[in-house]
N, C-alpha and C positions, 0 to 999 in steps of 0.2 A: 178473491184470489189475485185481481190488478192491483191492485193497495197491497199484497204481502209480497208479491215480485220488486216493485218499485221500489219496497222503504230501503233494500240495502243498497241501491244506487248511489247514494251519498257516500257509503264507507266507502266501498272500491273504488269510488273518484278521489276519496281521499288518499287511497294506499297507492295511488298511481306515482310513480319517481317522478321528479322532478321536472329530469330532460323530458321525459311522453308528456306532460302538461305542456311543456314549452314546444314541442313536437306540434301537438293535436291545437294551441292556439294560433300559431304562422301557419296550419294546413286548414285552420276551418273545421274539421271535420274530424270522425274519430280514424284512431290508426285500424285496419284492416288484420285479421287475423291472421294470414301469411305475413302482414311487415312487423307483428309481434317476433314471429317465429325466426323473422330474417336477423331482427334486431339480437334475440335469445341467442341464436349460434354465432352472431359473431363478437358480439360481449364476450359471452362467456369462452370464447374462441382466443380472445387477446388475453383475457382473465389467466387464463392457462398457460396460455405459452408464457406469459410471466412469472407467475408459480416455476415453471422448468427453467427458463431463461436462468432464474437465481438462486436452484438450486444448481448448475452446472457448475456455476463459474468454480468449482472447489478444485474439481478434477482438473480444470484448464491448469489451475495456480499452480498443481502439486510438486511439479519438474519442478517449477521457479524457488518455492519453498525448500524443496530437497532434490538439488541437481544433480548429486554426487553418486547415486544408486545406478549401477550398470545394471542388464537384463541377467546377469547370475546371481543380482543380488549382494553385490562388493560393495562393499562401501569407502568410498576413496577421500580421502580427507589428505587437504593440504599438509605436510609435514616436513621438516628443518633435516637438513644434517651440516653438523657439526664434525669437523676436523679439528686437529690439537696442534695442528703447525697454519691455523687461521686464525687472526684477530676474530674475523666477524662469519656471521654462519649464513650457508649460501640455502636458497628455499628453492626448492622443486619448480620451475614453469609451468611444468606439462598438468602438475595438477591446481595448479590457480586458476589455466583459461578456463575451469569446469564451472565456478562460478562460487560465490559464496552461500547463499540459501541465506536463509531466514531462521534463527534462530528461535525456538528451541527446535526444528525440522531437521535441522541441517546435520544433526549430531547422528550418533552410531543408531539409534532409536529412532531416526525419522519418518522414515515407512509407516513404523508401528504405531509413532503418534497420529499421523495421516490417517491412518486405518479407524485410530479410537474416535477421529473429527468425523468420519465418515457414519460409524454405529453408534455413535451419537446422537448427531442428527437421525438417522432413521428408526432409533429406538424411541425417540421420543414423538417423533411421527408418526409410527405404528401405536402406538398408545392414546395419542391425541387424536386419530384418525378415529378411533370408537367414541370418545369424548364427543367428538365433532359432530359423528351422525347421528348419537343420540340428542347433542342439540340442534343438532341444524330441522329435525322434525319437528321440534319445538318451537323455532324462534325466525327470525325473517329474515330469509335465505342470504337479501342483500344487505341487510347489516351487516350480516354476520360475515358473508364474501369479505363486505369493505372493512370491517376489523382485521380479518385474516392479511388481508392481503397488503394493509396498512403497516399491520407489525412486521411482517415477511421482511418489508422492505428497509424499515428504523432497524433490525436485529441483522442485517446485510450487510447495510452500511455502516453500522455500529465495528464487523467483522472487517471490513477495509479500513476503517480510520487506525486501524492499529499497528498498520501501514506507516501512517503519517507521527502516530504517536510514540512510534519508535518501541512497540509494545512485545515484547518477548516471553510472556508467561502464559504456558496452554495451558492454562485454565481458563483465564481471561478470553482463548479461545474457543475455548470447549464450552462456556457459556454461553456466544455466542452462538453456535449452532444447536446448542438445546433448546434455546430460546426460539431461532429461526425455524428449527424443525415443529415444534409446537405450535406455531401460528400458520407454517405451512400446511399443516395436515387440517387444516377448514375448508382447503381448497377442492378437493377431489367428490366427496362425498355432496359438499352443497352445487358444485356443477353439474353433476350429472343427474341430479334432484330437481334442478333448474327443468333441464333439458327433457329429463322424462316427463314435467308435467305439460310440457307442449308437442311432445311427439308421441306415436303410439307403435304401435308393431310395425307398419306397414312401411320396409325397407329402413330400418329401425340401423338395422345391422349396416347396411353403406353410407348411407347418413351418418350416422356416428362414428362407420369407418373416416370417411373425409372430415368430419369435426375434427378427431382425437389425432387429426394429423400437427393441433395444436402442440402434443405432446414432442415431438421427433421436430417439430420448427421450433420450439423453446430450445431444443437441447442445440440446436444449429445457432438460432441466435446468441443462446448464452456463451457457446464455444465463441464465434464468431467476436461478441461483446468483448468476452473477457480475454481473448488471442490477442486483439486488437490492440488493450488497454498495456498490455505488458510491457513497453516500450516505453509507458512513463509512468511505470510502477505500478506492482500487483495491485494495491491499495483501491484504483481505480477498477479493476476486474470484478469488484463487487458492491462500491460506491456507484457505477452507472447501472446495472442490474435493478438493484436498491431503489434510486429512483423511479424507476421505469413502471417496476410495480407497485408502488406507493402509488404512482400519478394514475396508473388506468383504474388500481381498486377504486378511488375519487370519480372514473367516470364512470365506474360498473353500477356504482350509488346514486349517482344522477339517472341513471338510463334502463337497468335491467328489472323488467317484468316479472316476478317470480313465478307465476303460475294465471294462468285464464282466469280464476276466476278474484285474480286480487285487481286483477287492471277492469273486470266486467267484460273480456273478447268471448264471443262465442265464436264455435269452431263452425269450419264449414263440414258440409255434408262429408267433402272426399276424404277429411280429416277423420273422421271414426269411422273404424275398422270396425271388421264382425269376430265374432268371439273367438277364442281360440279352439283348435282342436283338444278331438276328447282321448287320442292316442296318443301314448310314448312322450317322449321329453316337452316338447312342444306345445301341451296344455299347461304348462308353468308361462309361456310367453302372450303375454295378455295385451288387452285392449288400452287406448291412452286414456291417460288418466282424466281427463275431460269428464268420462261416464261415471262419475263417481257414485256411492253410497253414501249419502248423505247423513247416515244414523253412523257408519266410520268414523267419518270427520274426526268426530269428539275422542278417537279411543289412538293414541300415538302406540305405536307396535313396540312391545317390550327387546329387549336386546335377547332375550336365551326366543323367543317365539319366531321372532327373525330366525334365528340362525338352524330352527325346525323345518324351515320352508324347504319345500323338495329341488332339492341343486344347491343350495346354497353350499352347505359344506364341503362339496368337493371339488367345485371351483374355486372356495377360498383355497383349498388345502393345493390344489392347482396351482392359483397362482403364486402360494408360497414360494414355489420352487421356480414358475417362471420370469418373478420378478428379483427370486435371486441372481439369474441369468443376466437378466437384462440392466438391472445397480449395477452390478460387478462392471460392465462395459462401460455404463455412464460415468461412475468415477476412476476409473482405473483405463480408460482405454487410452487417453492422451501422453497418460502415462507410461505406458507398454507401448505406444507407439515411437516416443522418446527414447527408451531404453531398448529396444529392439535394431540391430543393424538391418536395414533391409539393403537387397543388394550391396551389401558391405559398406553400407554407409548411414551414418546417424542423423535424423532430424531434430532440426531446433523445438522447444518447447511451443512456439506457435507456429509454426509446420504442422507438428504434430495435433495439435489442439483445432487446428482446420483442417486436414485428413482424417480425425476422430466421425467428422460430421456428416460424412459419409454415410456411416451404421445409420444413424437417424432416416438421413435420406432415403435407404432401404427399410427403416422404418416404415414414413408414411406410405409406401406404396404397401409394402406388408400390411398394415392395418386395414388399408381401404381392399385387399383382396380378399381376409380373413370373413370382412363385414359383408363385402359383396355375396360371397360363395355362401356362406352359410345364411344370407337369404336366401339362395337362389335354391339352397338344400334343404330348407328350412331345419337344419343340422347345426347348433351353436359346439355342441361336446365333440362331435365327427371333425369339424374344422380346426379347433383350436386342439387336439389331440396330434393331428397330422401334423398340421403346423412344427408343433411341440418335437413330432421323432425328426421330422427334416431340417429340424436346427442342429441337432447331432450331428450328421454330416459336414455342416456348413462348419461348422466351432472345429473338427478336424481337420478338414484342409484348411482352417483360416490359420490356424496354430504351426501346421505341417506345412505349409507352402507362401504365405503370405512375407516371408519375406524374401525369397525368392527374387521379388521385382517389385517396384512400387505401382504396376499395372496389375499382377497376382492381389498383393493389397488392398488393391482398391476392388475389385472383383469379388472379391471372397469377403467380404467387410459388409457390403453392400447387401448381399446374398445374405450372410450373418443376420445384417438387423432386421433384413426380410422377414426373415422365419422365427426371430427368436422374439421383434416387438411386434408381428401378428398376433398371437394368441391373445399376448398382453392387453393388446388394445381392444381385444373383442371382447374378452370376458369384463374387465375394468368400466365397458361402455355400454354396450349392445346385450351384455348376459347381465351384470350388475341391473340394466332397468329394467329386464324382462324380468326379473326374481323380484325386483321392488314390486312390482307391482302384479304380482301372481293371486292366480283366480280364489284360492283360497284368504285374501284377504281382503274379494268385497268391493275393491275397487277401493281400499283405503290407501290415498297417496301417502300417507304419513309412516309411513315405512322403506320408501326410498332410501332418504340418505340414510340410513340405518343398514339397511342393505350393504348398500354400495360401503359402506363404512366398514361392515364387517368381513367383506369379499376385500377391498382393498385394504383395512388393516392387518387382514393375516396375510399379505402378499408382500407390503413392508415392511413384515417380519423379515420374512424370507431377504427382503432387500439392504435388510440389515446385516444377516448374517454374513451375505455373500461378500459384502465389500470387506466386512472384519475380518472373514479368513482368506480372503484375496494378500489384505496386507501382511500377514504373517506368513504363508504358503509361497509368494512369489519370493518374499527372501530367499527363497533355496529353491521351488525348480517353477516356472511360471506353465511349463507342460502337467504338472498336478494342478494347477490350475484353471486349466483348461479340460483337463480329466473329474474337474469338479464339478466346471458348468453343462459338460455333455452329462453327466448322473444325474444332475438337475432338472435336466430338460426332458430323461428317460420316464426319471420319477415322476414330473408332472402329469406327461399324458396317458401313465397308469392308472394316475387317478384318474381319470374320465372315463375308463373302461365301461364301469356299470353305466353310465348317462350314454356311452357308445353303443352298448348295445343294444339298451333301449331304443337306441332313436332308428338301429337298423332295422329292427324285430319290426319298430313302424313302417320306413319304408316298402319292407316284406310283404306284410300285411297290405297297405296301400294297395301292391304290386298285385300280388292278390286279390283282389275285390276290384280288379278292373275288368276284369270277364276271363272266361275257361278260355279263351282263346290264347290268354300269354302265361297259361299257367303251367304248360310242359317246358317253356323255356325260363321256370321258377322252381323247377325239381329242387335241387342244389338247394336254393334259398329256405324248403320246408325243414332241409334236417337243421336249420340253425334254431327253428322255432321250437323244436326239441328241443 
């Protein structure tokens, strides 16, 4: 039995990255299974925010590209008038200061090409996001990271140099982000694949609340990046993004662990959790993947078996519509905050492009509350459902009063990204690894990113659509636009109804079975069990 544990000692020293050899020879000794776990979240921590970082910078550009669009949707373009008692013809002022734009943007169609760069990119990332999680079960996780995030960043800067190239044919740009969307969608599905095979249930949900805060600090840096850059030319707003993730996916290669058992860590004791419950939604959220099934191993989880798992469809179908919600803000918010008068006055394109970053800001406090509460309820569906209706409110007064004051604005923006990137972030992180790794599949880790690939690729679908009819819709009233995203957000936490009332029916019961003593003040609670 000591001679068959030993002999795979060799491979796992082999499959160790680079950086952990160079690590574990300057320490002497080997790395501890918390400094794996420190090491995991914060890789894959920068890994991400760069993935966002340079998918932002679009939205930042899009003023700069097409300046001319007011908030009704006018389109003002420079034009002459000619007199017959003038040699020479006198050209308008007031519409030069507005700026020249970037061709082919700048024209009567510019919005709607904007719009087609945007469902582009997220169509071919929705696509590739299935691609990816069927291979990223497959193949090793940090190649594959470091390919991703490699191309991300050549297909980025490929998209600014055309900038310098003096390059005016959307097509040539619309390649560009097919491309970049393509290599970005390796991103999501292999990190959280990462991350579940080092963590397990236990506060699974705030843990991963404060990781995915990587998502809402991308979208701040990349605004932040690409605001920056526009003062010596957009060209740069996508050229330093570019590099940034080219350079960490290089250290993500050197340094990230894929899983406990390719470096040889064993876990400690506080690390494996006890099984899950046998009631209501909550026996889908399982043990870490440490405790595996070793006769699994060998069987990678097919894509239609996945998607049989219990919860998985309705949280994709969920996030459909709440990552419609939440695209729609990311590329279009800098935008609307440009074209929108607040207190009777207009902000500049990078004004606006750092006022956007705000949402984020209420971002990552949303996420890390969504993740908190719903361990604390042990309720993933109850959380991101509420979530889901109290973004309704926030999207109405943020539409109805936010320009009001640029203190309204920033209040209601905040609140906005509170409610509308909680749910996002819970089920994308927290519900994504509990469904990977659900009790009906044995403890086979090899269905994770497949998982998370199939919950996150129906969700930028959704991410897709939102921004495509954002661009056509706000041509004529941006309030149907905002009547779009409150529908969306209704729809969402409809669907979690049946996973909602499961998880009550549990607490019920719970409530219940704690003794006759608290059962007359659970009257009320029996007729729901009818």
């Amino acid at each position: 039995m000591g001679s068959l544990y030993e002999e795979p000692a060799p491979e796992r020293n082999y499959n160790k990255p680079l950086g952990i050899r160079f690590l574990e020879y300057t320490k002497k000794s080997s790395i501890s299974y918390r400094t794996y776990q420190a090491i995991v979240l914060v890789v894959t921590f920068l890994a991400y925010t760069c993935y966002h970082a340079a998918r932002k910078t679009t939205s930042i550009v899009k003023s700069t590209l097409d300046p001319q669009t007011s908030e009704l949707g006018l389109k003002f373009v420079p034009f002459t008038l000619s007199y017959s008692n003038k040699s020479a013809n006198e050209t308008s002022y007031f519409w030069s200061v507005a700026g020249k734009g970037w061709a082919p943007f700048n024209g009567a169609d510019g919005t709607a090409l904007l719009g087609d760069l945007d469902v582009a990119f997220l169509a071919v990332y929705a696509a590739g996001m299935f691609i990816s999680g069927h291979l990223g079960d497959r193949m090793n996780l940090r190649i594959f990271l470091t390919i991703g995030m490699v191309g991300t960043g050549v297909f980025t800067i490929l998209f600014g140099l055309g900038y310098w190239a003096n390059v005016h044919n959307f097509y040539y740009f619309l390649m560009m982000q097919v491309l970049a969307g393509l290599f970005q969608s390796t991103g999501w599905p292999s990190v959280v694949a990462v991350v579940g095979n080092w963590f397990g249930k236990k506060k699974r949900g705030l843990i991963m609340g404060i990781w995915n805060a990587h998502t809402s600090i991308g979208n701040i840096s990349g605004s932040l990046i690409a605001s920056s850059m526009l003062a010596y030319g957009w060209g740069w707003s996508f050229v330093l993004p570019g590099l940034l993730i080219a350079f960490v996916g290089i250290v993500l290669f050197l340094l990230l662990p894929v899983s406990p058992d390719s470096v040889g860590a064993e876990p400690d004791e506080d690390d494996e959790l006890p099984s899950p419950k046998k009631n209501g939604v909550s026996e889908s959220l399982t043990e870490p993947l440490v405790r595996r099934d070793e006769e699994a191993m060998d069987h990678a989880v097919g894509f239609i078996e996945a998607w049989k798992i219990p919860g998985v469809a309705p949280f994709a179908l969920c996030l459909f519509f709440a990552k419609l919600v939440a695209y729609t803000f990311l590329y279009w918010l800098p935008f609307y905050i440009s074209h929108t008068a607040i207190d009777g006055k207009y902000l500049s394109s990078q004004t606006a492009g750092t006022l956007s970053t705000l949402f984020d800001v209420g971002g990552v406090l949303g996420g890390i509350l969504a993740g908190h509460i719903s361990d604390r309820l042990d309720a993933r569906a109850i959380t991101a459902a509420s979530f889901m209706y109290c973004a309704i409110p926030a999207l109405f007064f943020y539409r109805s009063y936010g320009h009001v004051s640029l203190t309204l604005n920033i209040v209601f923006m905040f609140i906005t990204g509170m409610f509308v990137n909680g749910p996002y972030a819970l089920i994308t992180t927290a519900v994504s690894a509990d469904l990977g790794t659900h009790s009906s599949l044995k403890g086979n880790s090899r269905a994770l990113a497949t998982v998370t690939a199939i919950i996150d690729g129906t969700g930028s679908i959704g991410a897709a659509v939102g921004p495509l009819l954002t661009g056509y819709i706000s041509t004529r009233s941006w309030s149907a636009v905002f009547t779009m995203l409150m529908g969306a957000a209704l729809i969402a936490g409809l669907l979690l109804t049946r996973l909602v009332v499961a998880e009550v029916s549990t607490k019920i019961a719970e409530s219940h079975s704690h003794g006759g003593g608290r059962r007359d003040n659970n009257n009320q609670g029996s007729d729901l069990d009818v």
